[in-house]
Phi, psi and omega in degrees: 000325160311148170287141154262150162257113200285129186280324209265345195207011108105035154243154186273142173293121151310148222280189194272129170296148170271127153333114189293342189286333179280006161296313181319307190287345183263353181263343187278286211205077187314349167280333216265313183298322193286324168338308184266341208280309185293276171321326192082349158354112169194092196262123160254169197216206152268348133345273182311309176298324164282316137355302217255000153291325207281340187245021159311333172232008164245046162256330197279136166245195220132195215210161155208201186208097181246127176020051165096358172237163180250134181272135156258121150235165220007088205260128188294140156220176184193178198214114153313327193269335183259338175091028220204113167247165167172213166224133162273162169329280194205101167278115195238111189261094209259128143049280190291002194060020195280135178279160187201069168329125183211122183248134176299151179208147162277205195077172172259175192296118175197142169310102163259097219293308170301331132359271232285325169311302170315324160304310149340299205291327189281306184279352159284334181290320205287341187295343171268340168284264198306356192030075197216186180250102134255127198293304201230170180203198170223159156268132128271131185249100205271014143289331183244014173054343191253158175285153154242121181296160186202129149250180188235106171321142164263027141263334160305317168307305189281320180313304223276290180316336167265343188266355158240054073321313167288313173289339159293320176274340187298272214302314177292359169269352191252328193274354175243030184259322190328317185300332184257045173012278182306310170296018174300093185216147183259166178293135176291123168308111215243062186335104164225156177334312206288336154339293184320334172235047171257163195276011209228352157005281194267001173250333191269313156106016195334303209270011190238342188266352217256347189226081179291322188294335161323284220282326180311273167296357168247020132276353198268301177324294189322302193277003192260357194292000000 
């Protein structure tokens, strides 16, 4: 994730992009980002598999014509100034030309603060690529079939922009640690209910990681017995 430095023309290559989905996971759970970023981590549960039915048919991509607007779906995008690629769902490319982004979620219509920043993360990329405004965009949340329109705020614009800033530095603190064993430390888990419905559960470990000092003393007893 750190710049290399080109030996033939003595500028550093700009850093490796982060994956835009991993805002969401690092805005969920930064033990949960690091996991995957650091670790390779990539576990499914039923979550995940419905996740990945719900987004079948806006992955195939291509185009259509709906009331007058045209969807792109799973349109590559990316932001040079942020460090950050991906794809969106479905870009409703409406009459007047304004863009409009909309990313599928299961679940039912409900504010997911990690949501809604990935979607942000999605219309700052479009805005740089196409050099344009995008105000707003939607969740569809495919239990409840319905959209919740996100605007994009410039406090929502500064939370998406500090939380890949934070996640950039998280992943170069891991990637200049090889040397340093020892400073190696993944982010501490923090045991809460929504933990139970993660794909990354049984790898991340909440309620035995979540408690070191538990763990401490009760190796100290084991050895004293």
């Amino acid at each position: 994730m750190t710049s290399v430095e080109n030996p033939k023309c003595g500028i550093s290559n700009p850093p490796e992009p982060l994956p835009l989905s991993l805002i969401n996971d690092f805005l969920y759970c930064p033990r949960r980002a690091a996991l995957k970023v650091v670790e390779g981590c990539r576990e499914e549960n039923v979550h995940t598999t419905r996740g990945d039915i719900v987004h079948e048919h806006t992955h195939l991509e291509g185009y259509e014509v709906s009331k007058g607007a045209k969807l792109l779906r799973a349109l590559p995008v990316w932001s040079e100034r942020l460090g950050i690629n991906g794809k969106c769902d479905v870009v409703e490319q409406r009459p007047d030309g304004v863009l409009y982004p909309v990313e599928f979620k299961v679940g039912k219509r409900r504010q997911w603060d990690n949501d809604d920043a990935q979607l942000c993360a999605q219309a700052l990329c479009l805005e740089e690529m196409f050099q344009t405004t995008v105000a707003r965009g939607a969740i569809f949340h495919a239990d409840s079939k319905r959209r919740r329109e996100v605007q994009f705020t410039p406090a929502l614009r500064a939370r998406t922009e500090r939380a890949i800033v934070e996640l950039r530095a998280l992943a170069e603190q891991f990637q200049m640690s090889d040397l340093k064993s020892e400073i190696q430390r993944l982010p501490a888990a923090v045991f809460r209910p929504a933990c139970e419905h993660c794909s990354l559960f049984e790898v991340c470990l909440p309620q035995v990681t979540s408690a070191p000092a538990a763990l401490e003393r009760a190796a100290r007893e084991l050895f004293q017995i």
